[in-house]
N, C-alpha and C positions, 0 to 999 in steps of 0.2 A: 275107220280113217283116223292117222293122228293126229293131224292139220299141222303136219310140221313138212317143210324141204330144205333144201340144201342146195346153195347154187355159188360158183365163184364169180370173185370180184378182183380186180386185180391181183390176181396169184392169193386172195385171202376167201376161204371155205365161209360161209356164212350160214345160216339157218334160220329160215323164215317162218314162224308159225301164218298158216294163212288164216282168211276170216272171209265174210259174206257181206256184201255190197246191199245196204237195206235199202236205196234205192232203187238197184236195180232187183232185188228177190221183188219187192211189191210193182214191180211190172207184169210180175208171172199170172198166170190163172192161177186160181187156191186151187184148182187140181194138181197140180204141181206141186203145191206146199202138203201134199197130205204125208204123212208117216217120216218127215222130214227135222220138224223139230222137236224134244222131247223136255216132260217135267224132270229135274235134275232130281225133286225130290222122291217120284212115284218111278221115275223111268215110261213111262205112257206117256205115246204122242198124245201131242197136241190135236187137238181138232184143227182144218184148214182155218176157219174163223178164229179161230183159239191164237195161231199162229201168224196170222196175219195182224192183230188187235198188241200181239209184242211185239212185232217190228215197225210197228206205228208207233208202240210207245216207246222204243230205242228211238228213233228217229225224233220222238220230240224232248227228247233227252240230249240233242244233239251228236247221235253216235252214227256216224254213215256208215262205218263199217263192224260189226260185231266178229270178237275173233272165236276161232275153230276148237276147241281146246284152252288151253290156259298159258299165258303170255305175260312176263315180271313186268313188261316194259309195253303193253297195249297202248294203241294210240287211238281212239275212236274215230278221230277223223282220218288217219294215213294209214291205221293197221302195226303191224310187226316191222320196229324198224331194223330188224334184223342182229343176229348174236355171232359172233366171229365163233368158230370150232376150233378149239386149240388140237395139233395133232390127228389132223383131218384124214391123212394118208390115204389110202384105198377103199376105207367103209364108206366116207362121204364124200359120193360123187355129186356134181354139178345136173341138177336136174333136165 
């Protein structure tokens, strides 16, 4: 997954990296969290515990939403505030 889309905005192509909602992911059962998040250093999931214990500690970091990928311009509380696509044409459609 890239954690990237593409959606219009008044006649203007935009591109949203998307991200994960840490209050809503820690609603889920850890059955849910299993094989989901990964060490960036080993590439090995997380254990459910593992993964549940980092988005506890994003969240007392004050980050609600953690992004998909990598984003110049993150915003931990609203996410991707979006990058205009210059010369959009046919490749990027409106998702």
């Amino acid at each position: 997954m890239s954690g990237f889309s593409a959606r219009k905005e008044a006649g203007v192509t935009k591109s949203m990296h998307m991200g994960i909602c840490v209050k809503g992911y820690l609603k889920k059962p850890l059955s849910e969290m299993k094989n989901v998040f990964f060490n960036n250093n080993t590439g090995e999931f997380l254990s459910t515990q593992e993964a549940r214990d980092y988005l506890l500690d994003e969240l007392s970091k004050g980050h609600l939403v953690i992004p998909i990928g990598q984003c110049p311009d993150w915003d931990y509380v609203h996410g991707c505030p979006g990058h205009v696509v210059e010369n959009a044409g046919k490749e990027a459609q409106p998702c």
